[in-house]
Backbone as a ProteinNet text record, in pm:
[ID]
protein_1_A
[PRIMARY]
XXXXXXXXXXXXXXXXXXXXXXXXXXXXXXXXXXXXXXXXXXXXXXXXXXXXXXXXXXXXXXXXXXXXX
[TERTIARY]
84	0	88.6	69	140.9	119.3	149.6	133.5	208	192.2	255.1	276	174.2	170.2	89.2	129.9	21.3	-35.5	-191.2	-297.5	-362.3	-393.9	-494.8	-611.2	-674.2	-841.5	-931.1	-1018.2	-1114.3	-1226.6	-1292.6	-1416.5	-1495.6	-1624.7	-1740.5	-1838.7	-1843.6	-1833.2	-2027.1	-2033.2	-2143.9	-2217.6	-2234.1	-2291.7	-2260.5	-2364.9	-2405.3	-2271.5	-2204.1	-2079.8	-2114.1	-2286.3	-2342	-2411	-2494.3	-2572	-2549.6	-2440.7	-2456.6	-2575.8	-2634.5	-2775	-2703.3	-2691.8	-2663	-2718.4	-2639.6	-2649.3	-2700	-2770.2	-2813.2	-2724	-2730.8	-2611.5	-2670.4	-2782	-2794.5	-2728	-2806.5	-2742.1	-2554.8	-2504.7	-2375.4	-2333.7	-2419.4	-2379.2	-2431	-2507.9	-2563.3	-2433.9	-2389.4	-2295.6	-2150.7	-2147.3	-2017.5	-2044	-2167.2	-2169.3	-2190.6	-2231.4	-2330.4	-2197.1	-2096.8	-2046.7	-2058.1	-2247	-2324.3	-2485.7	-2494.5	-2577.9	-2662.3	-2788.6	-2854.8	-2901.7	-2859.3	-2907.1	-3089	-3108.3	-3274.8	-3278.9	-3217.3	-3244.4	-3228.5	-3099	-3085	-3093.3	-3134.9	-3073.2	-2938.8	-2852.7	-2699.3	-2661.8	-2603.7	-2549.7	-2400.1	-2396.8	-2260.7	-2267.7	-2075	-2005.2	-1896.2	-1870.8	-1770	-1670.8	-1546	-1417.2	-1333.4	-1360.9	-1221.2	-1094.2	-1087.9	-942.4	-895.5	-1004.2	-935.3	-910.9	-1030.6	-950.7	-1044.4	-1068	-1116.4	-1052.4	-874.8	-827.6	-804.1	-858.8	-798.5	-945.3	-1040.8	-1171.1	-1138.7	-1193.3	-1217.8	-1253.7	-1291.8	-1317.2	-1466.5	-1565	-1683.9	-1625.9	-1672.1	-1690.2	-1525.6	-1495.3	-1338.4	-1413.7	-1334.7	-1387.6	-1295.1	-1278.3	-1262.3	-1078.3	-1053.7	-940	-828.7	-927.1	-854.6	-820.6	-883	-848.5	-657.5	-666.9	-508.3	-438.8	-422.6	-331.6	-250.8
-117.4	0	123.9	194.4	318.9	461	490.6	602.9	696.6	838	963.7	1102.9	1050.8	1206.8	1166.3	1228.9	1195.9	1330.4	1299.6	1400.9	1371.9	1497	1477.8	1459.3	1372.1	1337.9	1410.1	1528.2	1524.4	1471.9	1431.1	1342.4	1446.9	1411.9	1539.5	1488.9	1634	1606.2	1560.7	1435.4	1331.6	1418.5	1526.5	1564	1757	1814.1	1946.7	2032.4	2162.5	2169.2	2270.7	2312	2434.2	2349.7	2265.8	2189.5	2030.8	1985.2	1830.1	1741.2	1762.3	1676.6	1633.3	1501.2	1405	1425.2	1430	1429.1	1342.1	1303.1	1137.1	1146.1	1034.6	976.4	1021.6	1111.4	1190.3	1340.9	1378.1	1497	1496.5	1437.7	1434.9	1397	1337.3	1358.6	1493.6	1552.1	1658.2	1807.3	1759.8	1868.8	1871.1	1694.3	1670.3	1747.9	1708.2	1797.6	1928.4	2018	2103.2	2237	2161.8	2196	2339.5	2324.9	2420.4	2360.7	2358.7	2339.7	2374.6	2398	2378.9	2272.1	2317.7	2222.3	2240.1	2073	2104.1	2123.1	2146.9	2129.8	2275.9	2315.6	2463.2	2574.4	2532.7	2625.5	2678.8	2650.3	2652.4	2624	2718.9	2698.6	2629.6	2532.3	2424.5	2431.3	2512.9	2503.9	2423.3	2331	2215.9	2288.3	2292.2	2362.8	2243.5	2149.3	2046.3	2133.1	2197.3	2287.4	2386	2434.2	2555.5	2649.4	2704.3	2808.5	2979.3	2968.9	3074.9	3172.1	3113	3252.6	3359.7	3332.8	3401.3	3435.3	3456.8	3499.5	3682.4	3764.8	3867.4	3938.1	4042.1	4034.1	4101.5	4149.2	4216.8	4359.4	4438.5	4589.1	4613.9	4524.6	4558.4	4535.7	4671.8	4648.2	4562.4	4555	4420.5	4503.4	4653.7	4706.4	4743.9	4704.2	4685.9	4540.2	4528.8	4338.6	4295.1	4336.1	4341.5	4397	4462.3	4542.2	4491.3
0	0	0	-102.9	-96.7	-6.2	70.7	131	79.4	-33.8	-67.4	32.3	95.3	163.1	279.5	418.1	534.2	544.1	512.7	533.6	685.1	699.5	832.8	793.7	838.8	839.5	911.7	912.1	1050.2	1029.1	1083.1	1144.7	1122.5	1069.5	1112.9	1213.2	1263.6	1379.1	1483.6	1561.3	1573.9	1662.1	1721.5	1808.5	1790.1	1811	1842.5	1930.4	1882.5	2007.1	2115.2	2025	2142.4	2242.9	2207	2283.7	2373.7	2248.3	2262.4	2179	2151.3	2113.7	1986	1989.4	1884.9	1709.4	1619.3	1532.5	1485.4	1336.2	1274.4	1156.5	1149	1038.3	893.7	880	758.9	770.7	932.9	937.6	923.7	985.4	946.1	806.4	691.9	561.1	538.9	516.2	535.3	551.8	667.4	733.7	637.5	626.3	529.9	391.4	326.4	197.6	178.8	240.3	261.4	351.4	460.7	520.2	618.8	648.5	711.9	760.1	876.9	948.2	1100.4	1088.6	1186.1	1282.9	1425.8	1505.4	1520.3	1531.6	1563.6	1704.9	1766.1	1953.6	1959	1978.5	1993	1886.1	1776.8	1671.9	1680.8	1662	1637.8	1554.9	1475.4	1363	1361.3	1266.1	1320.5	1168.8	1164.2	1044.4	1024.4	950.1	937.8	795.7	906.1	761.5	801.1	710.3	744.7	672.8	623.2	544	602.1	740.5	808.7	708.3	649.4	563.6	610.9	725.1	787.3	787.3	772.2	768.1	650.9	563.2	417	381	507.3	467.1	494.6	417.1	508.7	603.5	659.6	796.1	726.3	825.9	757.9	773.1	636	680.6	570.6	565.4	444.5	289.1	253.1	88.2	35.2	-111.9	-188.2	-198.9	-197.3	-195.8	-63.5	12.3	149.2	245.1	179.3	166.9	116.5	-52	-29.5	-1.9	78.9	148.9	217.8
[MASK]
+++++++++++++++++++++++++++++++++++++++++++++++++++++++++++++++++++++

């Protein structure tokens, strides 16, 4: 078996992180494809970034020219 490169895997994730209240094995495909969701218990919005790429988002309130700066 060839291994090229070791990637990290994350798991999406089985349970609510505002509430706890268990996810179903649709909602977690759901979250996997979609990679945005509502909890039905609390309403909590549960965003899944397996790429961590939060940071190269902008912030709110920056125009599109203050961005590259």
């Amino acid at each position: 078996m060839e291994n090229h490169k070791s990637e990290k895997i994350l798991k999406v994730p089985d349970a609510c992180p505002h509430c706890g209240h268990r996810l179903s094995p649709w909602q977690q495909v759901l979250l996997n494809v979609d990679k945005i969701l509502t909890c039905k218990n609390c309403w909590y919005k549960i965003i899944y970034d397996p790429l961590g790429n939060s940071d190269n988002k902008k912030k709110p309130g920056e125009s599109k020219n203050e961005a590259g700066k």
